[in-house]
DRENDO-1510 file (C-alpha; in Angstrom, 1 decimal, always signed):
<recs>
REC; n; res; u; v; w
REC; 1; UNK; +118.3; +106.4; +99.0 .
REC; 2; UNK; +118.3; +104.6; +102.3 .
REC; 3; UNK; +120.7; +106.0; +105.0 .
REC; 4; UNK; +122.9; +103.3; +106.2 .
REC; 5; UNK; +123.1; +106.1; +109.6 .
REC; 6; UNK; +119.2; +106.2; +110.2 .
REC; 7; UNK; +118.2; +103.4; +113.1 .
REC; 8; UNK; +116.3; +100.1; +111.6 .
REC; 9; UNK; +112.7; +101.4; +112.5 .
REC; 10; UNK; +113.1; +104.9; +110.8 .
REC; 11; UNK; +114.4; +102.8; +107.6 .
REC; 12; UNK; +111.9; +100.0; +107.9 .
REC; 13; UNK; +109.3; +102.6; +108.4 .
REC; 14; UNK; +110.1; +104.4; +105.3 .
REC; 15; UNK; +109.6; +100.9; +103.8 .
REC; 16; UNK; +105.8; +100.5; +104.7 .
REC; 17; UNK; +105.4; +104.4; +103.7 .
REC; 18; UNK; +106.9; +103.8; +99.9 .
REC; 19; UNK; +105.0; +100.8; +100.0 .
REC; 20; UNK; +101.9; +102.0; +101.2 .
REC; 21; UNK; +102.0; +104.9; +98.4 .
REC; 22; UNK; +101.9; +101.8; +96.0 .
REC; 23; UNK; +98.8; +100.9; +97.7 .
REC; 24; UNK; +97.1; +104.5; +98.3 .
REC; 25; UNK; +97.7; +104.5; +93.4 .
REC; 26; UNK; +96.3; +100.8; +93.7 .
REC; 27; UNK; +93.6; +101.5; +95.6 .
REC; 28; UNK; +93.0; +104.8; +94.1 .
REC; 29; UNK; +92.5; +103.1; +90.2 .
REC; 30; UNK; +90.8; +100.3; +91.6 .
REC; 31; UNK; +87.6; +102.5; +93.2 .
REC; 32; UNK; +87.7; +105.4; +91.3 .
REC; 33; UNK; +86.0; +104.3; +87.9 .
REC; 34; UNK; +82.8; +103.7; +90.1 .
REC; 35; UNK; +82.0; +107.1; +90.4 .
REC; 36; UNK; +83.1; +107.9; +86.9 .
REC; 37; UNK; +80.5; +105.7; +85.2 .
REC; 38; UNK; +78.4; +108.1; +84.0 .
REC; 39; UNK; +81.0; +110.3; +82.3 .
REC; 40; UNK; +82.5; +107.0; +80.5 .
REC; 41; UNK; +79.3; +105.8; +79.3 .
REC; 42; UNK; +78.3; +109.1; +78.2 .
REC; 43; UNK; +81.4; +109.5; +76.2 .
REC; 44; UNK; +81.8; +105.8; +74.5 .
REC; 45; UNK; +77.7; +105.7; +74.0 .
REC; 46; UNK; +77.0; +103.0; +76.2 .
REC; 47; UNK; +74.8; +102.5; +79.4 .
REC; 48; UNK; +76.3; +102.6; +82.6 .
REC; 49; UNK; +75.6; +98.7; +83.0 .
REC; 50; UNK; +77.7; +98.4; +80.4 .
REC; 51; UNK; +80.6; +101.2; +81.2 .
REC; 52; UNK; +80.9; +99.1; +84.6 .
REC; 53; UNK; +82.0; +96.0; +82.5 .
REC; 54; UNK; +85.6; +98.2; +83.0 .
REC; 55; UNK; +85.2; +97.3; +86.8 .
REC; 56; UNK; +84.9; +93.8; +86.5 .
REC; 57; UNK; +87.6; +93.8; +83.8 .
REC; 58; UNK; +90.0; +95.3; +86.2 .
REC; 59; UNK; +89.0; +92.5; +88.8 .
REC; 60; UNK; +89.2; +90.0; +86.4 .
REC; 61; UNK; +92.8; +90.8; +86.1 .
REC; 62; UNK; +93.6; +90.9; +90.0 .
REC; 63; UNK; +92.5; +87.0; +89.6 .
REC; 64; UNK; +94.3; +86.1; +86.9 .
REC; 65; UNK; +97.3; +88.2; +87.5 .
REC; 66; UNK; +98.2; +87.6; +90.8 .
REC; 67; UNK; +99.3; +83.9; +90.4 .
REC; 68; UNK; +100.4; +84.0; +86.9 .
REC; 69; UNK; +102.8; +86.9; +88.0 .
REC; 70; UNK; +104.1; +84.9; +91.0 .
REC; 71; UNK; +105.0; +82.0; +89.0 .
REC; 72; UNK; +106.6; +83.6; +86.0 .
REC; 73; UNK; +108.7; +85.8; +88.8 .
REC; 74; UNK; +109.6; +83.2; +90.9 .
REC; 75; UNK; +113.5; +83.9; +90.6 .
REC; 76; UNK; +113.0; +87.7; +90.8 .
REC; 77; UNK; +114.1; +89.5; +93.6 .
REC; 78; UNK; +111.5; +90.8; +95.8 .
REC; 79; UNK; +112.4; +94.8; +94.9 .
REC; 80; UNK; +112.9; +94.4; +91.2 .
REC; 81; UNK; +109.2; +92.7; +91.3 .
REC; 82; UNK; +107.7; +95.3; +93.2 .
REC; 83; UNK; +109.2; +97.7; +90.7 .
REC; 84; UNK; +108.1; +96.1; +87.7 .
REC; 85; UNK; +104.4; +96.1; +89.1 .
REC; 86; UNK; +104.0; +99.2; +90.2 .
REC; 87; UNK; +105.7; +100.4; +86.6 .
REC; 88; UNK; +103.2; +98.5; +84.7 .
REC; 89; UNK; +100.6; +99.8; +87.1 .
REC; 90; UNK; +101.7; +103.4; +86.6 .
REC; 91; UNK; +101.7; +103.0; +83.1 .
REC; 92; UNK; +98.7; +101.3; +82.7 .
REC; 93; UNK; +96.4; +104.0; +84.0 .
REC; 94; UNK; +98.2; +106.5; +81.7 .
REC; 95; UNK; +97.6; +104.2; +78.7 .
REC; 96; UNK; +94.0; +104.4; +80.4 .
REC; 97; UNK; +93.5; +107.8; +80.1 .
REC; 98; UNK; +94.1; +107.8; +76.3 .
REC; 99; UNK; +91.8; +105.0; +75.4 .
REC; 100; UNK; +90.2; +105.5; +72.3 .
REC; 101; UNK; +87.1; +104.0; +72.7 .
REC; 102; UNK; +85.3; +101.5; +75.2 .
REC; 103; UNK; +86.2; +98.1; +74.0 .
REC; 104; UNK; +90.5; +99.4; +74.3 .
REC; 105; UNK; +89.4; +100.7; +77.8 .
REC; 106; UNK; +88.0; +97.7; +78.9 .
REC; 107; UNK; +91.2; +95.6; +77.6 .
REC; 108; UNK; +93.5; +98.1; +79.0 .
REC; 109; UNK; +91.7; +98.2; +82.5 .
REC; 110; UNK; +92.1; +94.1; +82.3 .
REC; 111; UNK; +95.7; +94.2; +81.7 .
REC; 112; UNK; +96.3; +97.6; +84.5 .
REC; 113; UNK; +94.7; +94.8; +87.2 .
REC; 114; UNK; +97.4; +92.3; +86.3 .
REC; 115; UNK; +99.7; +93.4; +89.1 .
REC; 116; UNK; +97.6; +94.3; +91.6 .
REC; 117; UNK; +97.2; +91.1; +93.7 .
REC; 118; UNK; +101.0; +90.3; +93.6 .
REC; 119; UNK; +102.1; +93.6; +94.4 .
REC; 120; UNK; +100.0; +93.3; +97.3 .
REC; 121; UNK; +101.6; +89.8; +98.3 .
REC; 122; UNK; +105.1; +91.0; +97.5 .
REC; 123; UNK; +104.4; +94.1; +99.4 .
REC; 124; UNK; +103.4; +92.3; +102.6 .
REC; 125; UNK; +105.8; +89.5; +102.5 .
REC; 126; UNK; +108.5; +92.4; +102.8 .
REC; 127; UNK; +106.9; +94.2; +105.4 .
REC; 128; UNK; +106.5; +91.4; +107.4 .
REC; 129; UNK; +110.4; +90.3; +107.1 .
REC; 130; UNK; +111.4; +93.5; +108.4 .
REC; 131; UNK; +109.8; +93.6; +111.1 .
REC; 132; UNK; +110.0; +91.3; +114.7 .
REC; 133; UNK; +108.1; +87.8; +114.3 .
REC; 134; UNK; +105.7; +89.4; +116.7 .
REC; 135; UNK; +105.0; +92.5; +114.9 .
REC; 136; UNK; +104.1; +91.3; +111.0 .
REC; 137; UNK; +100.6; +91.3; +110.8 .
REC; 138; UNK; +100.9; +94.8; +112.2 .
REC; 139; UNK; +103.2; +95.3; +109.8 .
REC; 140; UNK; +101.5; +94.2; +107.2 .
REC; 141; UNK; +98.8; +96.5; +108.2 .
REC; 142; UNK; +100.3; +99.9; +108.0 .
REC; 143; UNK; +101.7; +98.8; +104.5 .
REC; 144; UNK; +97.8; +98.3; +103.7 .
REC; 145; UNK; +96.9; +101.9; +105.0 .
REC; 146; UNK; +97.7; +103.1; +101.8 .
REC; 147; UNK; +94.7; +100.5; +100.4 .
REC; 148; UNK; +92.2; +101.7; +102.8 .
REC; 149; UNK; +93.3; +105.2; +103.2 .
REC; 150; UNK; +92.5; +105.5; +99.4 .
REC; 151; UNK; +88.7; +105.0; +99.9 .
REC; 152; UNK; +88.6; +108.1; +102.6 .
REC; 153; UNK; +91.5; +110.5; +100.5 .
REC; 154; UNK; +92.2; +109.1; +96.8 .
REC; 155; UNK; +89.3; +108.1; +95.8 .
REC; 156; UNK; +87.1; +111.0; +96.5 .
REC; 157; UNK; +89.9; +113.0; +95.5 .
REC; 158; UNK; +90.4; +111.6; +91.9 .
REC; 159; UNK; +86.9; +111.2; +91.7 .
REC; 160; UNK; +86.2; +115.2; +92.1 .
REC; 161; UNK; +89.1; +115.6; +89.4 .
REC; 162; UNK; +87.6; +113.4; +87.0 .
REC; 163; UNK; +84.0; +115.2; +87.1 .
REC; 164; UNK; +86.0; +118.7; +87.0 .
REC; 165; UNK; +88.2; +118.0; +84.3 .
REC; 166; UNK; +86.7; +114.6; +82.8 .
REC; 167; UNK; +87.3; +111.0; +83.7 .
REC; 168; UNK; +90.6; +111.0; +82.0 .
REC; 169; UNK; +92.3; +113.4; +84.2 .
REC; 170; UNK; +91.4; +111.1; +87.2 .
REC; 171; UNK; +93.8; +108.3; +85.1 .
REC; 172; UNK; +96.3; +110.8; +85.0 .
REC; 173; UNK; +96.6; +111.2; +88.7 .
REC; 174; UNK; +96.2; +107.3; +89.3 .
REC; 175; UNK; +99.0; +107.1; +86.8 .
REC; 176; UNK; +101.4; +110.2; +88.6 .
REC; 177; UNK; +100.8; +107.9; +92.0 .
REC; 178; UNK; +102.4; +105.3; +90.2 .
REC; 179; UNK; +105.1; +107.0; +89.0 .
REC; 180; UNK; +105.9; +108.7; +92.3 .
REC; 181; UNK; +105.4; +105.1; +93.9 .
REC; 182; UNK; +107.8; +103.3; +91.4 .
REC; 183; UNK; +110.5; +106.6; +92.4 .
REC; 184; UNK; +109.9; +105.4; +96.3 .
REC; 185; UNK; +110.6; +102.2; +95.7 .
REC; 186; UNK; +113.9; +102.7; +94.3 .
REC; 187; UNK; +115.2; +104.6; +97.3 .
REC; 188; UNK; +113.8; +103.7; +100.3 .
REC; 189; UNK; +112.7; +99.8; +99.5 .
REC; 190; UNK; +116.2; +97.8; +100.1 .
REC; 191; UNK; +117.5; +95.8; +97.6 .
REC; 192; UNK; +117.6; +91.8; +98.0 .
REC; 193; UNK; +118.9; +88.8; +96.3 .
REC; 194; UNK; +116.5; +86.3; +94.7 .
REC; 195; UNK; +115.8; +83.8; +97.3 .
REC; 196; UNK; +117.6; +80.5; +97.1 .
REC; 197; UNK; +115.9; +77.6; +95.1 .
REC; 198; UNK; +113.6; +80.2; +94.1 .
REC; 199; UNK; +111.5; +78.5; +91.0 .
REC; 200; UNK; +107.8; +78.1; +89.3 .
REC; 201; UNK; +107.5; +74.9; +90.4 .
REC; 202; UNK; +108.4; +75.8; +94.3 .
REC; 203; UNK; +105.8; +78.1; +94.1 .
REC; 204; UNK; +103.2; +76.5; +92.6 .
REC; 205; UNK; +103.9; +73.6; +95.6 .
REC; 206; UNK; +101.0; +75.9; +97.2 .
REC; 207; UNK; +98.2; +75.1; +95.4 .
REC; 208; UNK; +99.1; +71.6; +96.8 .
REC; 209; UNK; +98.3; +72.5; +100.1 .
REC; 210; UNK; +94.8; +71.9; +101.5 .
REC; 211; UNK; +95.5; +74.9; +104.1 .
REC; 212; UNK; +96.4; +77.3; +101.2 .
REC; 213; UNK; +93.1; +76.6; +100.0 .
REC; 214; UNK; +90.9; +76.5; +103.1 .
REC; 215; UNK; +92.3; +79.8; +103.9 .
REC; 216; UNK; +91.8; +81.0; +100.3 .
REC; 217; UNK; +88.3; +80.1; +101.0 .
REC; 218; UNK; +87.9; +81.8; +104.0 .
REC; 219; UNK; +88.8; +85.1; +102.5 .
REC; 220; UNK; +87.0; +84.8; +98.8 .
REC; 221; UNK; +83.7; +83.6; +101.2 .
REC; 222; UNK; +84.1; +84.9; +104.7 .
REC; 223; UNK; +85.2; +88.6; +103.4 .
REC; 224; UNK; +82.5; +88.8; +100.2 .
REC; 225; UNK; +79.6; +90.4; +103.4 .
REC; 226; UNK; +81.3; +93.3; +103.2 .
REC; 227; UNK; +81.2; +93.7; +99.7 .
REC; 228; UNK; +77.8; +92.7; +99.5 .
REC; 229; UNK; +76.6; +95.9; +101.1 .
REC; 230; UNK; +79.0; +98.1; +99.8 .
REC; 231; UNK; +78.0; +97.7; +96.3 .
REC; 232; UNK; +74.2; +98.5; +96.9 .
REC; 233; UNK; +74.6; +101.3; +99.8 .
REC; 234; UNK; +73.9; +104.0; +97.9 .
REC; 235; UNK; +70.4; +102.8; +96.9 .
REC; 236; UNK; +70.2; +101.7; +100.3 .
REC; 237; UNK; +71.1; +104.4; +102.2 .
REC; 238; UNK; +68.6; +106.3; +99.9 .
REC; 239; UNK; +66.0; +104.5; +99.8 .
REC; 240; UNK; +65.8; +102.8; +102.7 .
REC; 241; UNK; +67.3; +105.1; +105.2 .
REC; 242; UNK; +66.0; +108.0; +103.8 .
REC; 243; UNK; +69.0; +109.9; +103.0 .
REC; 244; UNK; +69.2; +112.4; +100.9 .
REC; 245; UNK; +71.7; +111.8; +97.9 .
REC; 246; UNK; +74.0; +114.9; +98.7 .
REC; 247; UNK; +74.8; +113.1; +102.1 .
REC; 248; UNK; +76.3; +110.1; +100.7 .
REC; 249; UNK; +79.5; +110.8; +100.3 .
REC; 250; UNK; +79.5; +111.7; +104.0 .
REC; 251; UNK; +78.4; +108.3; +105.3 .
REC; 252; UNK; +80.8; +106.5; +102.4 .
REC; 253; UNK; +83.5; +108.8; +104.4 .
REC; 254; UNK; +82.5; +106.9; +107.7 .
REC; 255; UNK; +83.1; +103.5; +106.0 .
REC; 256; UNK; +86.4; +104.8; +104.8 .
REC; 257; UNK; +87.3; +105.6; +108.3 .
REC; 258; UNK; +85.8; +102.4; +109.7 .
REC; 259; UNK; +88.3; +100.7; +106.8 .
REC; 260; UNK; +91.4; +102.0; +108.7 .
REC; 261; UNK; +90.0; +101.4; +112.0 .
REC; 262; UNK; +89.7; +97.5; +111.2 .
REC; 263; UNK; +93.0; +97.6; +109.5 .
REC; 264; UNK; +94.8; +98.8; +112.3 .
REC; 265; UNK; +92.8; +96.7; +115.3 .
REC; 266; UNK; +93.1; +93.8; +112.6 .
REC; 267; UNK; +96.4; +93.7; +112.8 .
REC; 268; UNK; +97.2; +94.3; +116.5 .
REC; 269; UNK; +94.8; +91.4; +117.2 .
REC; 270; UNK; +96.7; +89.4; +114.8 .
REC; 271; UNK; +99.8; +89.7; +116.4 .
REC; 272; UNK; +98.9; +88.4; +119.9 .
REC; 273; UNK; +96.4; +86.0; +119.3 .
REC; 274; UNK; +96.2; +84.7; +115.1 .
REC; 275; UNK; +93.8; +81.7; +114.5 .
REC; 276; UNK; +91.7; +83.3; +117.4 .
REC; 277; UNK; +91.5; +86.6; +116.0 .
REC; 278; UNK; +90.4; +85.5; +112.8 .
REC; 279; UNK; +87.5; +83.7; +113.9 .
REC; 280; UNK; +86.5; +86.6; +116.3 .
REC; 281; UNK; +86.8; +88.8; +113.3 .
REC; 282; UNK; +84.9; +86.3; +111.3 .
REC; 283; UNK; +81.8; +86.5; +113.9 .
REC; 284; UNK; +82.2; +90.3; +114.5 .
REC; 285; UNK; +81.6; +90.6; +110.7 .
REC; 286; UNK; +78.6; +88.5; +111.0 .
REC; 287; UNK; +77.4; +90.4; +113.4 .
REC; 288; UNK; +77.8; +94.4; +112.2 .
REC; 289; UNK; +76.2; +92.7; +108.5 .
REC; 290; UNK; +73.1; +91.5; +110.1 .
REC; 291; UNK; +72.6; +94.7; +112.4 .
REC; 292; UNK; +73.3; +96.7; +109.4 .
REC; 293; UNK; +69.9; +95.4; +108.1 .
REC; 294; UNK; +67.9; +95.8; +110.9 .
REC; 295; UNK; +69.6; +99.5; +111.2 .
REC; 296; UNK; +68.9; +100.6; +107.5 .
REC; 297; UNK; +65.4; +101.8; +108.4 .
REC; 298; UNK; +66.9; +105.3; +110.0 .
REC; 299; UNK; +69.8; +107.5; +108.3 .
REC; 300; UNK; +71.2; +107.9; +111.8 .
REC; 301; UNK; +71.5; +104.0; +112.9 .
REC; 302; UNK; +72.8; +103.4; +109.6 .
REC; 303; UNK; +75.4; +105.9; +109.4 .
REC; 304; UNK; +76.5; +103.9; +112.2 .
REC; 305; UNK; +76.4; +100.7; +111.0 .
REC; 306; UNK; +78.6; +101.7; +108.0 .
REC; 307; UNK; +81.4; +102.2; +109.7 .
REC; 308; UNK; +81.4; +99.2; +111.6 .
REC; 309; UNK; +80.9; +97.0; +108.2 .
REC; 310; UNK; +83.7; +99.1; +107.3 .
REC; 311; UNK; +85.7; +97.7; +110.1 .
REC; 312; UNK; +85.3; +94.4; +108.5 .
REC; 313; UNK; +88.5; +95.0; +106.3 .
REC; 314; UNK; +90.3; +93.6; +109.9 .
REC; 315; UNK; +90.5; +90.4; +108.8 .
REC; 316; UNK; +92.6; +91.1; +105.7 .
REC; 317; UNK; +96.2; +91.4; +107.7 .
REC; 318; UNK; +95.4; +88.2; +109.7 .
REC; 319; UNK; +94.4; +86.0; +106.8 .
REC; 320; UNK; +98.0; +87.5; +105.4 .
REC; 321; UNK; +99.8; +86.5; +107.8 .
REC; 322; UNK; +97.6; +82.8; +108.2 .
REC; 323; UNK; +98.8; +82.5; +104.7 .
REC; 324; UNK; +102.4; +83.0; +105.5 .
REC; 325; UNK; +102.5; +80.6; +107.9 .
REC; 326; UNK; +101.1; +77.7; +106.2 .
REC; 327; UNK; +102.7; +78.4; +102.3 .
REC; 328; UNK; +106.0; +76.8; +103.6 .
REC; 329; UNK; +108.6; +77.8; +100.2 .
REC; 330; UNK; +105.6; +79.3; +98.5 .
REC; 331; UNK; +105.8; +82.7; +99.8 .
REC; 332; UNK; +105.1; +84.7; +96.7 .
REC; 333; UNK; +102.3; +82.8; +95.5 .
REC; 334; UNK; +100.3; +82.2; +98.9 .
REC; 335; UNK; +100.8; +86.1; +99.2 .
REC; 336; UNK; +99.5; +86.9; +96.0 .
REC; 337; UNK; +96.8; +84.5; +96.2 .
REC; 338; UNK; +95.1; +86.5; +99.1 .
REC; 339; UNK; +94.3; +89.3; +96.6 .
REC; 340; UNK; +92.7; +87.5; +94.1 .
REC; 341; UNK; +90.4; +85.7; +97.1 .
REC; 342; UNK; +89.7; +89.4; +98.0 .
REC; 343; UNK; +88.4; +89.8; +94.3 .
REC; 344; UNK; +86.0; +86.7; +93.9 .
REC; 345; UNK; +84.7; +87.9; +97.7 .
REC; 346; UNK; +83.8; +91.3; +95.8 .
REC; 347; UNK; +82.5; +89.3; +92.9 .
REC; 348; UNK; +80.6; +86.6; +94.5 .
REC; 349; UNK; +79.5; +89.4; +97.3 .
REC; 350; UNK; +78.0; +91.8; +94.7 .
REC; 351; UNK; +76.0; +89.0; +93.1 .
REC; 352; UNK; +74.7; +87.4; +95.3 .
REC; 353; UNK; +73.2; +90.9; +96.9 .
REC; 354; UNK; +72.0; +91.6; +93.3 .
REC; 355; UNK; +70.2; +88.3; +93.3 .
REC; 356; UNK; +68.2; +89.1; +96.8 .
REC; 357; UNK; +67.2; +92.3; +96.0 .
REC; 358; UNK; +65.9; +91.1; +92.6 .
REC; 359; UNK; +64.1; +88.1; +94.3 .
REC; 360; UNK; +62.2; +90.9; +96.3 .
REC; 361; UNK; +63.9; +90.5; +99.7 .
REC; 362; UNK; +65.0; +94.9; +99.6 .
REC; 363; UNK; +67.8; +96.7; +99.2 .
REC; 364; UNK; +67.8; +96.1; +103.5 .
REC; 365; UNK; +68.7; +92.4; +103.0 .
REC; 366; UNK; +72.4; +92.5; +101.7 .
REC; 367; UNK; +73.4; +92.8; +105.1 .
REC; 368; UNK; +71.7; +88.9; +106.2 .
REC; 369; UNK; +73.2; +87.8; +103.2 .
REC; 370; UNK; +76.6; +89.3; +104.2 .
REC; 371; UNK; +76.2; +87.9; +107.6 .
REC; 372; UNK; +75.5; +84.2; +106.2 .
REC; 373; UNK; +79.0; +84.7; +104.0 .
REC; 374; UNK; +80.4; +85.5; +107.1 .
REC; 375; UNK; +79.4; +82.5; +108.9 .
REC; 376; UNK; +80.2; +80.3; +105.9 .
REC; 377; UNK; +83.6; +81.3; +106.1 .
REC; 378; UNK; +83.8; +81.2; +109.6 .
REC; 379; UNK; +82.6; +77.3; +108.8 .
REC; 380; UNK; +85.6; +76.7; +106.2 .
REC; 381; UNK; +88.1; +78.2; +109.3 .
REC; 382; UNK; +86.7; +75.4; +111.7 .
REC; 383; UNK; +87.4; +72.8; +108.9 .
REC; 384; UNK; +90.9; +74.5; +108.2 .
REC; 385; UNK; +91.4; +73.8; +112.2 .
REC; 386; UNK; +90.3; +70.1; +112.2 .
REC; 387; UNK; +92.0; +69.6; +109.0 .
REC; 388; UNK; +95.9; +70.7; +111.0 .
REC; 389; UNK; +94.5; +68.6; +113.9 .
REC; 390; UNK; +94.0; +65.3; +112.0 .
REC; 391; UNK; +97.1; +66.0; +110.3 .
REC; 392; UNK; +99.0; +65.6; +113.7 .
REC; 393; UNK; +100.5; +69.3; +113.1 .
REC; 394; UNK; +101.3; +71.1; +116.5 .
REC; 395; UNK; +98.1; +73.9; +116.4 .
REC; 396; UNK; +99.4; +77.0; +118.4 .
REC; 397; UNK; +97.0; +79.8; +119.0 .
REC; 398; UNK; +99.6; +82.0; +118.3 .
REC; 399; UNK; +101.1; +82.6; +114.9 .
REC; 400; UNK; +105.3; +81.5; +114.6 .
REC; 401; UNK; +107.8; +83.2; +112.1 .
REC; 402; UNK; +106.4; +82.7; +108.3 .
REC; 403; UNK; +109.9; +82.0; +107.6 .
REC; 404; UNK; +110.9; +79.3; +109.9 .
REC; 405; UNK; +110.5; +76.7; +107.5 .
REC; 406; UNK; +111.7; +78.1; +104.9 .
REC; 407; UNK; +115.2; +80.0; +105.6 .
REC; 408; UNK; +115.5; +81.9; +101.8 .
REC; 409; UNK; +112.2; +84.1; +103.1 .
REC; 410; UNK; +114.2; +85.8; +105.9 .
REC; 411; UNK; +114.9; +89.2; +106.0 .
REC; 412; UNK; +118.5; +88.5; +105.7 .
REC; 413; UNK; +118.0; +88.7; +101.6 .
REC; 414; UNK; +117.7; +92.0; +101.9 .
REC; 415; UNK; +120.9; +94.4; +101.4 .
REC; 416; UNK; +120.6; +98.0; +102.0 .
REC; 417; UNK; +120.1; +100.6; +98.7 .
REC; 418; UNK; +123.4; +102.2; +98.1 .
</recs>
């Protein structure tokens, strides 16, 4: 329960921690089936092709979850949502772990992504109203520690526990996260009203907005480079660099780290200088994608290299906050929306690398074809720009309060948990 004796920033701060615990389960479920694709396919008889179908269910239901939830929840407060999700999350990886064979699993692992984007969006849009208008985005980015702390901690963890004791157990502890996340929630989270006017239709006002999309676009496009090498940089780092397989996990450790490096600059950029951070960010991705190719030739250079594409995750807490700012009443939905962008960036990322290494190009070149994602959604972000600037909107190069125009978002819905 939250002390009404403790100051504001030891409360708020055990806000972002019950919330990033959310994020550490999330992020935990979300990664860990790819390194327990073997064991599933060896158990349902399938190939591991066809076992990975359970990834791209789980995505499949970030995308559709995120704004489905946000709509149907419009008139929820922002705690009872956050509770529901993580709930559902907790108990969907349990229900996981007891799937009887592969076609329930990949059904179940559909439904367990449901509330992952809007968690996220909830998640940050309470972080953010906590803290000073000048401090969100690095808000938002300590609540998103939990996200990218799970690549370096959970996901090796639960990974180890699934080839120890089977994939099954690794459920289990996705699904204990949850449970412990859900139990944070209730006493350190505060407790709000549902905000005023709150409806579907407010919140699906968003998808009216031509800056909604652009900035959706920047992040399904823009952020898909990263994702791009990630999902061929074991056969890369291999074959290419020369590595021997037993090192992996080592340089996937560096990319982890580079993850929370990003996350944190990311964020402290965000707050002094938005739009322009963004589009720095945007180049700087670019830039570590394209050396990554030309440094995949030695283990060493590489190593390197992943951490920096690691430090690509930067960008998520400014195009958070970007989306705040330009949602007006559609908070919730805007929010949510950024997750499901993140998803079709893994998506689109992963195929299109598929498609150059098939055409011949290497394993080498998914870091051009990174770079040129990068520079197409640095592209849509210039568009975005001209788009405010013909629309005679005031452009500030610095972000303002993402609930100035719209009152009901302030922090004052909250009410401490008795």
């Amino acid at each position: 329960m939250l002390r009404s004796d403790l100051p504001d920033g030891s409360r708020h701060g055990r806000t972002e921690l019950a919330l990033a615990v959310g994020g550490f389960g999330i992020g935990t479920g979300e990664f860990v089936m790819m390194g327990l694709l073997p064991s599933v396919a060896t158990e349902f008889g399938v190939s591991i092709p066809s076992a990975g179908h359970a990834v791209s269910a789980y995505a499949l239901g970030v995308v559709v979850g995120a704004p489905l939830i946000a709509v149907i929840a419009a008139r929820w407060s922002r705690h009872r949502l956050l509770l529901a999700l993580m709930g559902f999350f907790a108990l969907g990886n349990l229900v996981s772990a007891m799937a009887p064979g592969y076609g329930a699993l990949i059904v179940i692992r559909f439904l367990t992504g449901l509330p992952h984007g809007a968690y996220f969006g909830v998640a940050s849009l309470v972080a953010a109203s906590l803290a000073p208008a000048n401090e969100r985005a690095r808000a938002v980015g300590r609540m998103m520690l939990g996200l990218t702390g799970a690549t370096l901690a959970g996901v090796p963890l639960a990974t180890w526990i699934g080839q120890m004791l089977g994939w099954r157990a690794a459920y289990v502890l996705v699904g204990a996260l949850g449970v412990l996340a859900c139990g944070l929630i209730v006493g350190w989270v505060p407790r709000d009203r549902p905000l005023l006017g709150a409806s579907p239709a407010r919140e699906l006002s968003a998808l009216a907005s031509k800056q909604v999309w652009l900035t959706l676009g920047v992040g399904s496009i823009g952020f898909g480079g990263l994702f791009c090498v990630y999902s061929y940089i074991t056969p890369t780092l291999t074959q290419v660099s020369g590595l021997a397989l037993g090192h992996v996990p080592l340089v996937l450790a560096l990319f982890g780290i580079g993850m929370i490096l990003g996350n944190l600059g990311g964020s402290w950029l965000a707050d002094r200088a938005l739009l322009p951070s963004i589009a720095v960010l945007l180049v700087w991705n670019a830039v570590v994608l394209g050396m990554f190719s030309l440094a995949a030739h030695r283990a060493s250079t590489a190593a390197v290299c992943v951490l920096l594409v690691g430090t690509g995750v930067a960008i998520v807490p400014a195009l958070q906050v970007r989306l705040m700012d330009v949602a007006d009443n559609a908070q919730t939905l805007a929010a949510s929306l950024n997750h499901s962008a993140f998803n079709v960036a893994n998506a689109m990322g992963a195929w299109l690398g598929g498609m150059a290494i098939a055409s011949g190009l290497g394993w080498d070149s998914t870091g051009w074809v990174g770079a040129l994602l990068a520079l197409a959604g640095l592209l849509i972000f210039a568009v975005s720009l001209v788009d405010r600037r013909l629309a005679f909107q005031p452009l500030s190069w610095r972000q303002v309060p993402f609930d100035s125009p719209a009152p009901p978002a302030a922090s004052s819905n909250f009410t401490e948990s008795r």
